[in-house]
N, CA, C and O atoms as CSV, one atom per row, in Angstrom:
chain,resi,resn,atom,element,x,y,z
A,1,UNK,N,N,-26.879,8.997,17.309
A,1,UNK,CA,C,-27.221,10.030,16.343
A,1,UNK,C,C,-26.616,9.655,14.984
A,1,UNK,O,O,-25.419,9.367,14.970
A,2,UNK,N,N,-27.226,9.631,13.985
A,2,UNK,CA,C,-26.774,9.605,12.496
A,2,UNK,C,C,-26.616,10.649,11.845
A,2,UNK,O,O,-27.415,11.569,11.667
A,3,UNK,N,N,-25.109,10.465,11.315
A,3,UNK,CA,C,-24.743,11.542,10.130
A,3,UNK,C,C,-25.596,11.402,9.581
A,3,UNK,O,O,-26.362,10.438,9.565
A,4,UNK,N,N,-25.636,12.927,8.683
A,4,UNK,CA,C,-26.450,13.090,7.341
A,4,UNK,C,C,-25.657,12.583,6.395
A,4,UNK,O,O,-24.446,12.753,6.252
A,5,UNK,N,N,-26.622,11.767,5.569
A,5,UNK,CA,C,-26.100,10.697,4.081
A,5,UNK,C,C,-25.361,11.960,2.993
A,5,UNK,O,O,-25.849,13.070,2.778
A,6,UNK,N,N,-24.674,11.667,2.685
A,6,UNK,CA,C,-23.844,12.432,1.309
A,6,UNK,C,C,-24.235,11.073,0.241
A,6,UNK,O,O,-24.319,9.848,0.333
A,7,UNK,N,N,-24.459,12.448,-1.111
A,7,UNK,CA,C,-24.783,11.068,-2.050
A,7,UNK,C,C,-23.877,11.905,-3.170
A,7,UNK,O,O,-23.503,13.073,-3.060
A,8,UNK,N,N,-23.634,11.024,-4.241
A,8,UNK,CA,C,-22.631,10.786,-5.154
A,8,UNK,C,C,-23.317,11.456,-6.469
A,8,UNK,O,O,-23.941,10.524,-6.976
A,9,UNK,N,N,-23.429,12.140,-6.940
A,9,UNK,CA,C,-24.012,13.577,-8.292
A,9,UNK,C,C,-23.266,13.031,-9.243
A,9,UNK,O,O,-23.723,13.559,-10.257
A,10,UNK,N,N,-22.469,12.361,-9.555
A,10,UNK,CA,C,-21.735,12.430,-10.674
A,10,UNK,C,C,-22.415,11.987,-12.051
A,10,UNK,O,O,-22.277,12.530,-13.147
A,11,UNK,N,N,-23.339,10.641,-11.660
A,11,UNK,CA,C,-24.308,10.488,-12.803
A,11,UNK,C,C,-24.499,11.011,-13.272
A,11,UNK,O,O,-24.017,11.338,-14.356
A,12,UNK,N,N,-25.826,11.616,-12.359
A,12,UNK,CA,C,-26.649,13.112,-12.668
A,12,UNK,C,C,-25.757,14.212,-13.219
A,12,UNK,O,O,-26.182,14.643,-14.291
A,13,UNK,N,N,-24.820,14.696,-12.859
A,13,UNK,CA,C,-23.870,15.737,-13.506
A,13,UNK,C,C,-23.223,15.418,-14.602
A,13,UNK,O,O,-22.544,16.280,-15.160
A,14,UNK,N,N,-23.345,13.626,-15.310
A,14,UNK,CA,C,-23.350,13.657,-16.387
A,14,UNK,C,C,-24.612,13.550,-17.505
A,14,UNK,O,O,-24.714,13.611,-18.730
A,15,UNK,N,N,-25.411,13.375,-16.479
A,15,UNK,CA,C,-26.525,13.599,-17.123
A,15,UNK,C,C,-27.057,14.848,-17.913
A,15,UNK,O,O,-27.443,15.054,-19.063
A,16,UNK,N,N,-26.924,15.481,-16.932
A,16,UNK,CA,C,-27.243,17.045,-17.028
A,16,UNK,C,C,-26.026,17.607,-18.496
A,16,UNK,O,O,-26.403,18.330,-19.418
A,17,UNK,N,N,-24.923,17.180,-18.389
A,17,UNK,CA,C,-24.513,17.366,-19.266
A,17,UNK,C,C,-25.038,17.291,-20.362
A,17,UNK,O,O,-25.346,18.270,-21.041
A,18,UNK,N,N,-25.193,16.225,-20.646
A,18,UNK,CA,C,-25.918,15.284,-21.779
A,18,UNK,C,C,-26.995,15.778,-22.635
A,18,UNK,O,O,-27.068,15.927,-23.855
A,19,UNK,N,N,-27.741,15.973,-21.763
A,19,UNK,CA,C,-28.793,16.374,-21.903
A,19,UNK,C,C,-29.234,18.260,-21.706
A,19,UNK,O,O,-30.163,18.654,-22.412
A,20,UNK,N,N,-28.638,19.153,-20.894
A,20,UNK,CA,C,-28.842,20.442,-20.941
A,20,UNK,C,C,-27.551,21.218,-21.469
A,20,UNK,O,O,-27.561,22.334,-21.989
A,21,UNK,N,N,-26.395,20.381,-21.228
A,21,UNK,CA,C,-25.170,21.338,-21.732
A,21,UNK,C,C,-24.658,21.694,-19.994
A,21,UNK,O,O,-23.659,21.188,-19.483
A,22,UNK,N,N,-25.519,22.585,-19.345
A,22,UNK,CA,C,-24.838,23.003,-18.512
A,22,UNK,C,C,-25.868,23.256,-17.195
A,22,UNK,O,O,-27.030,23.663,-17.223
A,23,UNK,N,N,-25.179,22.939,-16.224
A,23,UNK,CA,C,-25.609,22.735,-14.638
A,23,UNK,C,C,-26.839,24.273,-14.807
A,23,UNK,O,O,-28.031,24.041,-15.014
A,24,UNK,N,N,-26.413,25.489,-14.704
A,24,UNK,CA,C,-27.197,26.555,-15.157
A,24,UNK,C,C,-28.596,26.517,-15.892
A,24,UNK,O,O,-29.648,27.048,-15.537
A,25,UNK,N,N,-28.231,25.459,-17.432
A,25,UNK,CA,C,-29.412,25.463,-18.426
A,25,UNK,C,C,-30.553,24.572,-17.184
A,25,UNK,O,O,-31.595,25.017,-16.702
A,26,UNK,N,N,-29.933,23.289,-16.944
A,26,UNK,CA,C,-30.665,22.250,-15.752
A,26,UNK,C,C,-31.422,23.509,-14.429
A,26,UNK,O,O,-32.578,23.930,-14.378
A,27,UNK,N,N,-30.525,23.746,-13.730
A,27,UNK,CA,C,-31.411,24.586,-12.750
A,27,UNK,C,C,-32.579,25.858,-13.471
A,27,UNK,O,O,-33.686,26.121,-13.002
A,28,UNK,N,N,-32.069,26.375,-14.466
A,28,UNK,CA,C,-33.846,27.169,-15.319
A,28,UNK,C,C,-34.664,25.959,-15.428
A,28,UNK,O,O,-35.751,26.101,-14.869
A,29,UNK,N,N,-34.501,24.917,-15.922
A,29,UNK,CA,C,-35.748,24.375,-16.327
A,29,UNK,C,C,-36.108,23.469,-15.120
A,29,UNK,O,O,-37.002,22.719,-15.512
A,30,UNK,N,N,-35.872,23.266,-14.106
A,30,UNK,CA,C,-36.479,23.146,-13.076
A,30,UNK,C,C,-37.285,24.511,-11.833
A,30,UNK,O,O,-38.054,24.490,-10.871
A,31,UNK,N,N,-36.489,25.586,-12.650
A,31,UNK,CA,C,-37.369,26.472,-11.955
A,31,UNK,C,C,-36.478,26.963,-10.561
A,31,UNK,O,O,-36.923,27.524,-9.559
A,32,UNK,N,N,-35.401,26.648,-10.789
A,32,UNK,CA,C,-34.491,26.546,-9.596
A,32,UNK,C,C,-33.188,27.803,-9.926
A,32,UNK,O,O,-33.044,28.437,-10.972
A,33,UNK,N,N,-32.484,27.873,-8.865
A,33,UNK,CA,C,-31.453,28.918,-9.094
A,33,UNK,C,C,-29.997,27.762,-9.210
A,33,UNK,O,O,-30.045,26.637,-8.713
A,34,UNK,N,N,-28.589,28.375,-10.056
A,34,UNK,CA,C,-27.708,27.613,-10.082
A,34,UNK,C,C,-27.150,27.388,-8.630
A,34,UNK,O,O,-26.706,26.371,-8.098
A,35,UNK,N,N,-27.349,28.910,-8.076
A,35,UNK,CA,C,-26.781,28.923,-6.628
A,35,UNK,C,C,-26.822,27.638,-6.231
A,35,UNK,O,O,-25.885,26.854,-6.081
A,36,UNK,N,N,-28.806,27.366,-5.956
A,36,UNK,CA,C,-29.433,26.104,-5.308
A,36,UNK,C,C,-28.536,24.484,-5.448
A,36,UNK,O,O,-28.295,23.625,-4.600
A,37,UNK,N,N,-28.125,24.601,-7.313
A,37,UNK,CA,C,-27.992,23.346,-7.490
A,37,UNK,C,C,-26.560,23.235,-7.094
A,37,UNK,O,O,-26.181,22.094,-6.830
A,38,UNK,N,N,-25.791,24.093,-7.012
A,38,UNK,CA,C,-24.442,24.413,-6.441
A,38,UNK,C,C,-24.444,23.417,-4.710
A,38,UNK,O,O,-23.758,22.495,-4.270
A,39,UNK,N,N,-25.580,24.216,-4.182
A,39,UNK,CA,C,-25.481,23.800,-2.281
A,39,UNK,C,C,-25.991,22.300,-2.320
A,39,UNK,O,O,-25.876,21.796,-1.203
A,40,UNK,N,N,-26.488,21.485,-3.203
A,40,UNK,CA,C,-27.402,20.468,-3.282
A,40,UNK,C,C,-25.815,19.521,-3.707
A,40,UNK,O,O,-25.522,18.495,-3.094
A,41,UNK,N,N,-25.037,20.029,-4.703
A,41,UNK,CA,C,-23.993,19.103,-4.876
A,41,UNK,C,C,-22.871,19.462,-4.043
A,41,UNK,O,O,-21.933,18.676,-4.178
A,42,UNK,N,N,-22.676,20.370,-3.250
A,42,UNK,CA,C,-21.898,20.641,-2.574
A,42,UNK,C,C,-22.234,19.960,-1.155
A,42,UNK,O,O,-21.336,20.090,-0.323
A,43,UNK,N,N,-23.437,19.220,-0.721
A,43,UNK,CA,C,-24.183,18.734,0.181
A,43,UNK,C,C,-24.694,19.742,1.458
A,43,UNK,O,O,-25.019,19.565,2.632
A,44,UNK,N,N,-24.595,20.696,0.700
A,44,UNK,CA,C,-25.584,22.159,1.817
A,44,UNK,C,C,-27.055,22.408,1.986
A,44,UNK,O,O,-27.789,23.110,2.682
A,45,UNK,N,N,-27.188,21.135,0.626
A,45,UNK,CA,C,-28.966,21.191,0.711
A,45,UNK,C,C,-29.454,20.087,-0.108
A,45,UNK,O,O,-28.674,19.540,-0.887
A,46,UNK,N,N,-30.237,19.839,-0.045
A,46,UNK,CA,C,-31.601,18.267,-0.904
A,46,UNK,C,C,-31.635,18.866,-1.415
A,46,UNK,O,O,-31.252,20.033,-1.328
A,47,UNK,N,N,-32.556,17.825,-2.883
A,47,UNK,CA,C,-33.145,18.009,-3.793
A,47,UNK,C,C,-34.605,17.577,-2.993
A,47,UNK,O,O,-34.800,16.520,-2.392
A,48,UNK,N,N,-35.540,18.677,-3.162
A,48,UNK,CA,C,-36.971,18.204,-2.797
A,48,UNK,C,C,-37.295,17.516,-3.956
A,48,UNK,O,O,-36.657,17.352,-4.996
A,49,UNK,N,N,-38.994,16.934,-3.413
A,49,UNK,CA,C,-39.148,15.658,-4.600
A,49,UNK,C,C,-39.650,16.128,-5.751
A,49,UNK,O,O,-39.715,15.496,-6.805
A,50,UNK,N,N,-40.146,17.666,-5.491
A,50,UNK,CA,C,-40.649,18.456,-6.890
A,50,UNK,C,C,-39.391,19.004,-7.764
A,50,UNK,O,O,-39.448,19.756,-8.737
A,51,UNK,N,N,-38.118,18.367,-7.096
A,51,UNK,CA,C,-37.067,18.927,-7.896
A,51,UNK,C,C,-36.612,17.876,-8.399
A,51,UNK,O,O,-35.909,17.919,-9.409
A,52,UNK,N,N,-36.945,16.674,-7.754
A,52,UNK,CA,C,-36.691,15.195,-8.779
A,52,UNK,C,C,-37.453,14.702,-9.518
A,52,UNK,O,O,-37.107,13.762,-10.233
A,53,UNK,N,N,-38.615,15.178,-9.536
A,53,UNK,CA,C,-39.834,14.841,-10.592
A,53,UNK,C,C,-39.635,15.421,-11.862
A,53,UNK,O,O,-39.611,14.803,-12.926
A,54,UNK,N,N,-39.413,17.308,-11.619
A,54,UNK,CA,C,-38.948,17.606,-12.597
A,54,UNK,C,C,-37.638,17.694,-13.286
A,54,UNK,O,O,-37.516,17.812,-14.505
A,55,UNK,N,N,-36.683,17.630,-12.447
A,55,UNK,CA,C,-35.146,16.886,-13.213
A,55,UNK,C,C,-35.442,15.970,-13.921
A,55,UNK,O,O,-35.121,16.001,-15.109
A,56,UNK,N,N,-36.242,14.740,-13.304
A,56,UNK,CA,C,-36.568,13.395,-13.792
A,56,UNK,C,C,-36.774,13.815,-15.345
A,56,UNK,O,O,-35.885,13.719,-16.191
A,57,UNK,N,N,-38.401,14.411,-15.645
A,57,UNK,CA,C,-38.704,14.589,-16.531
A,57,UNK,C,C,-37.518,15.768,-17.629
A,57,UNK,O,O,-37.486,15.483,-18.826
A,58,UNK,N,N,-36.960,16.544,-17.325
A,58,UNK,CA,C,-36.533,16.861,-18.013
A,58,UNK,C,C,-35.028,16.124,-19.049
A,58,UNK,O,O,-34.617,16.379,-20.181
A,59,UNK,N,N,-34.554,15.125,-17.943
A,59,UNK,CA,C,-33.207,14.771,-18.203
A,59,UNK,C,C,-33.721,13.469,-19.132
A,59,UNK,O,O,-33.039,12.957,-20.019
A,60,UNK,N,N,-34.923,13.090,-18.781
A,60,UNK,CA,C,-35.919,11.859,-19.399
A,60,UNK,C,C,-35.278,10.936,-18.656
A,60,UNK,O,O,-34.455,10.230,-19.239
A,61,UNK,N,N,-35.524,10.728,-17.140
A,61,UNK,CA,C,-34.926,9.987,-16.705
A,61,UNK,C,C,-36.375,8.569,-16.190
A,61,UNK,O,O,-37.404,8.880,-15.590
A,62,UNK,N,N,-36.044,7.183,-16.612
A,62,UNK,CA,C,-37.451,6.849,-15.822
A,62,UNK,C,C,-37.431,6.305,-14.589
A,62,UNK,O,O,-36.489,5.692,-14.086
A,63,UNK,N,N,-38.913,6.631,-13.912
A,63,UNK,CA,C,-38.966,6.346,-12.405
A,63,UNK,C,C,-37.903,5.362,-11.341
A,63,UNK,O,O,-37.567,5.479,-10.163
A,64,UNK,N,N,-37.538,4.186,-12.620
A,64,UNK,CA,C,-37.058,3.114,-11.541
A,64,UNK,C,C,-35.629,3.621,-11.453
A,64,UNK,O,O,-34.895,3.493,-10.473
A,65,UNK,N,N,-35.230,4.400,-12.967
A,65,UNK,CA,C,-33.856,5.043,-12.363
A,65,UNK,C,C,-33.436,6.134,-11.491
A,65,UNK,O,O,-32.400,6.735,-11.208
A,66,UNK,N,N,-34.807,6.140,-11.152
A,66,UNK,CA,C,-34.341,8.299,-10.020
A,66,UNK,C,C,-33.597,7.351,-9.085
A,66,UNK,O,O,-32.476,7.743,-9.408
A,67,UNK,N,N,-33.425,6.687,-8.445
A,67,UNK,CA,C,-32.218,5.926,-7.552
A,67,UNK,C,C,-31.055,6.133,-8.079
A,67,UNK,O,O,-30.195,6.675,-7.384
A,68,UNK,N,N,-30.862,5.876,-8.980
A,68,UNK,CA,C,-29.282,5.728,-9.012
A,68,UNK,C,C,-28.927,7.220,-9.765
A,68,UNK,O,O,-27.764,7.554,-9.994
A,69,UNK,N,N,-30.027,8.009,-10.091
A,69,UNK,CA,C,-28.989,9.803,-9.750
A,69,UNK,C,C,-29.404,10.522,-9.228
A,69,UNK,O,O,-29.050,11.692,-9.369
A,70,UNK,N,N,-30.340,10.152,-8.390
A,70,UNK,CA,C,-30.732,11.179,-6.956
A,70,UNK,C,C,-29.839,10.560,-5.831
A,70,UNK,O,O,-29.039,11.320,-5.285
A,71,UNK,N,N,-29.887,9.503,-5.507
A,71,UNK,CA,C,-29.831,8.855,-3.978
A,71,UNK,C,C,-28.383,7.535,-4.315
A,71,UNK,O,O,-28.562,6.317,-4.308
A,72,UNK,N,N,-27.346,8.077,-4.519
A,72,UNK,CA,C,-26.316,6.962,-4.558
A,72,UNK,C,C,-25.540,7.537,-3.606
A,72,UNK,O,O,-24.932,8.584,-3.830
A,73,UNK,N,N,-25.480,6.755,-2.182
A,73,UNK,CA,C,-24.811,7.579,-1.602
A,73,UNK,C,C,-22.937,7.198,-1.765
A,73,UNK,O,O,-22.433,6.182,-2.245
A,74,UNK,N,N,-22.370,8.183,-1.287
A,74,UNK,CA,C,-20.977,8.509,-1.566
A,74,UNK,C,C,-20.161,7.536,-0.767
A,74,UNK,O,O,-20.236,7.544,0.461
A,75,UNK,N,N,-19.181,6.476,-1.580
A,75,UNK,CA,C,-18.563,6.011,-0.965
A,75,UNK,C,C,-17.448,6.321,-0.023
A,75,UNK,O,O,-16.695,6.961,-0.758
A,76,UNK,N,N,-16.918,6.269,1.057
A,76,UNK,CA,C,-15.423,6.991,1.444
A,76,UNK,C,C,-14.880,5.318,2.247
A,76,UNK,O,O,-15.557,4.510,2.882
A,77,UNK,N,N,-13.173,5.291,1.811
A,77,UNK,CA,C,-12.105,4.287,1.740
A,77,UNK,C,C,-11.504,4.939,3.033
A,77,UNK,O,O,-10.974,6.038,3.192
A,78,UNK,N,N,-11.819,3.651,4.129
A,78,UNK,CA,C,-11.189,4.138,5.426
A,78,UNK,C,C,-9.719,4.809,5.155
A,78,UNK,O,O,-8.711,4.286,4.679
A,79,UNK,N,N,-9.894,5.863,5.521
A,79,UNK,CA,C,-8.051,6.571,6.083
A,79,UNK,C,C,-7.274,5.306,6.531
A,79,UNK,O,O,-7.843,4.365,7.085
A,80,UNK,N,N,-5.878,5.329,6.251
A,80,UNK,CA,C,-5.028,4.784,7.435
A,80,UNK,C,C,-3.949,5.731,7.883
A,80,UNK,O,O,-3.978,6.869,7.414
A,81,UNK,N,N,-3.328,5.516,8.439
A,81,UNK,CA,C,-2.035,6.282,9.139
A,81,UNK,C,C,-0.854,6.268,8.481
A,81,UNK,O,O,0.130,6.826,8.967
């Protein structure tokens, strides 16, 4: 059985900066609630692809880059004792 992938927002959350000011302004103009974008970086929920099309377009992000701020998944540095 495979864990579910955790991926790494930080781009994108500087993106969003960048470009909307604030996580809030980003979820209106996708049509989305902040709640939503809250559980999506908190890893409680995806981004569907109508929510990366239009992030995409709004953040002006282009196609070949939706990889690296949708889908980078999260590195973790084995524990030791």
């Amino acid at each position: 059985m495979f864990a579910e992938p955790k991926y790494d927002y930080s781009k994108l959350r500087g993106r969003i900066k960048e470009k909307c000011g604030t996580e809030g302004t980003f979820a209106r103009e996708i049509r989305r609630s902040h709640n939503y974008l809250t559980n999506v970086f908190q890893g409680k929920s995806y981004f569907s692809q109508k929510d990366i099309d239009r992030g995409s377009e709004v953040l002006g992000i282009i196609p070949n880059e939706i990889g690296v701020y949708f889908f980078t998944k999260e590195v973790h540095k084995n524990e030791t004792k």
